[in-house]
N, C-alpha and C positions, 0 to 999 in steps of 0.2 A: 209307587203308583205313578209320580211324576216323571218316572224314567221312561216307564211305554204309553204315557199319554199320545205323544204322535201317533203312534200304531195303533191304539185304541179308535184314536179319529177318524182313524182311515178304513177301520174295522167297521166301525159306525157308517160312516158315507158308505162303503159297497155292501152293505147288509140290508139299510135303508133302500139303496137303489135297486139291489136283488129282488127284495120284496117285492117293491114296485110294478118292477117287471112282470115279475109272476102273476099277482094281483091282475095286472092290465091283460098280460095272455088270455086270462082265464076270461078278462068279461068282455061279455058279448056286443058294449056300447061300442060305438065309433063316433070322431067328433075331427071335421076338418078343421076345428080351429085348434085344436090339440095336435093334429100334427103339423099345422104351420108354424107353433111355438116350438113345436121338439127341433121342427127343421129351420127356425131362426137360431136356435140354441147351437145346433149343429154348424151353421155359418159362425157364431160367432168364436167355437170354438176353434175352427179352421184359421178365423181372423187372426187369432190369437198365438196360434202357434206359427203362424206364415212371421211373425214378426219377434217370438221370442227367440230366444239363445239354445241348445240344445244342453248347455251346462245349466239351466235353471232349472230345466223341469225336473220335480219331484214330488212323487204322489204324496209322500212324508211330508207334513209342512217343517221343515227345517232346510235352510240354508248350505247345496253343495258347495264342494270347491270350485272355485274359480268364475261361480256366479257371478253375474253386472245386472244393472240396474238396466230395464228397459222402458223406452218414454216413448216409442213410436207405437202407429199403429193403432188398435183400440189399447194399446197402453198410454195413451195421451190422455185417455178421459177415466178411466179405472182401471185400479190398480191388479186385480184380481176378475180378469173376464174369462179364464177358465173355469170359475164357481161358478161366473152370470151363466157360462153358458151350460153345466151342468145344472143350474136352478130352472133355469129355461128348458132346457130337455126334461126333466122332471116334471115338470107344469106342465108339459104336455104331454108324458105320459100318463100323469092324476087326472087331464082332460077325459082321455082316452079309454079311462077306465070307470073314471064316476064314482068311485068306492070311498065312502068316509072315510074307510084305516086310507086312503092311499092318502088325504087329505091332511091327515096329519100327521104321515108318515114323511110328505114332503114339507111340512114345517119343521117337523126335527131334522129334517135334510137342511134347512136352511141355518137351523140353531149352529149343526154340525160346522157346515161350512165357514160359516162367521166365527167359530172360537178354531177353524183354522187359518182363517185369513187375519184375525187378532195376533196369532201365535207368530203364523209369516211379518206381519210389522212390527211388531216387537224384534225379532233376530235381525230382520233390514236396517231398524233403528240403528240399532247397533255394530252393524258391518257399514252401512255406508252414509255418513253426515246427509248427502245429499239426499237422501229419504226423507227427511223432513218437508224441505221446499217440494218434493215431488208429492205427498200425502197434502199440502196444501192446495194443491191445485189438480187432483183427481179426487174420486169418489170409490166407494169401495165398490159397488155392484151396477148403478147404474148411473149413469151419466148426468150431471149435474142436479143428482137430488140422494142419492145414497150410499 
């Protein structure tokens, strides 16, 4: 079981986000404040990859070859703002839809995402010392509170 945990996670995240979507197609609410968060999430994903490494990304949380350590950018204040910014997209698709299940559909999105960003610090710990000093002085999701 612990061998396709990655994959399981990742099965989780786009099944939860599938739902979602579908869910929101189907209903008939609208809410501009729900697509200002989808399209804050949206930025901050752009932010995000404007400054990572093209060897880091991987939808698996497990550590490529030849990854580095990135600290610019909104990597200066959290560690993991591809999650904030699919948590933020999310939120404002739940916006958009109003739907209880979508409601706690996007908490178990959030459970997901955090035993993958647990999973990514744990492997960092261990590839590069300086991941320590860097987890002191960033937050996991959002900027000086989590």
């Amino acid at each position: 079981m612990m061998r396709f945990y990655p994959q399981l996670l990742v099965l989780l995240q786009f099944g939860i986000i599938g739902v979602m979507v579908f869910l929101t197609a189907r209903s008939p609410s609208f809410s501009w404040i729900g697509l200002n968060i989808l399209l804050l999430g949206i930025g901050i994903g752009i932010w995000a990859i404007q400054h990572n490494q093209p060897e880091n990304f991987n939808i698996v949380p497990e550590l490529k070859e030849g990854c580095c350590l990135v600290t610019t950018g909104i990597y200066r204040y959290i560690r993991h703002p591809m999650y904030t910014s699919v948590i933020l997209m999310l939120l404002g698709v739940a916006l958009l839809g109003l739907s209880p299940l979508s409601w706690f559909l996007w908490t178990a999105l959030i459970v997901v995402l955090y035993l993958k960003a647990s999973r990514e610090e744990r492997l960092w710990m261990a590839h590069d010392p300086s991941y320590a000093e860097y987890r002191e002085k960033t937050k996991y999701f959002i900027p000086y509170i989590l």
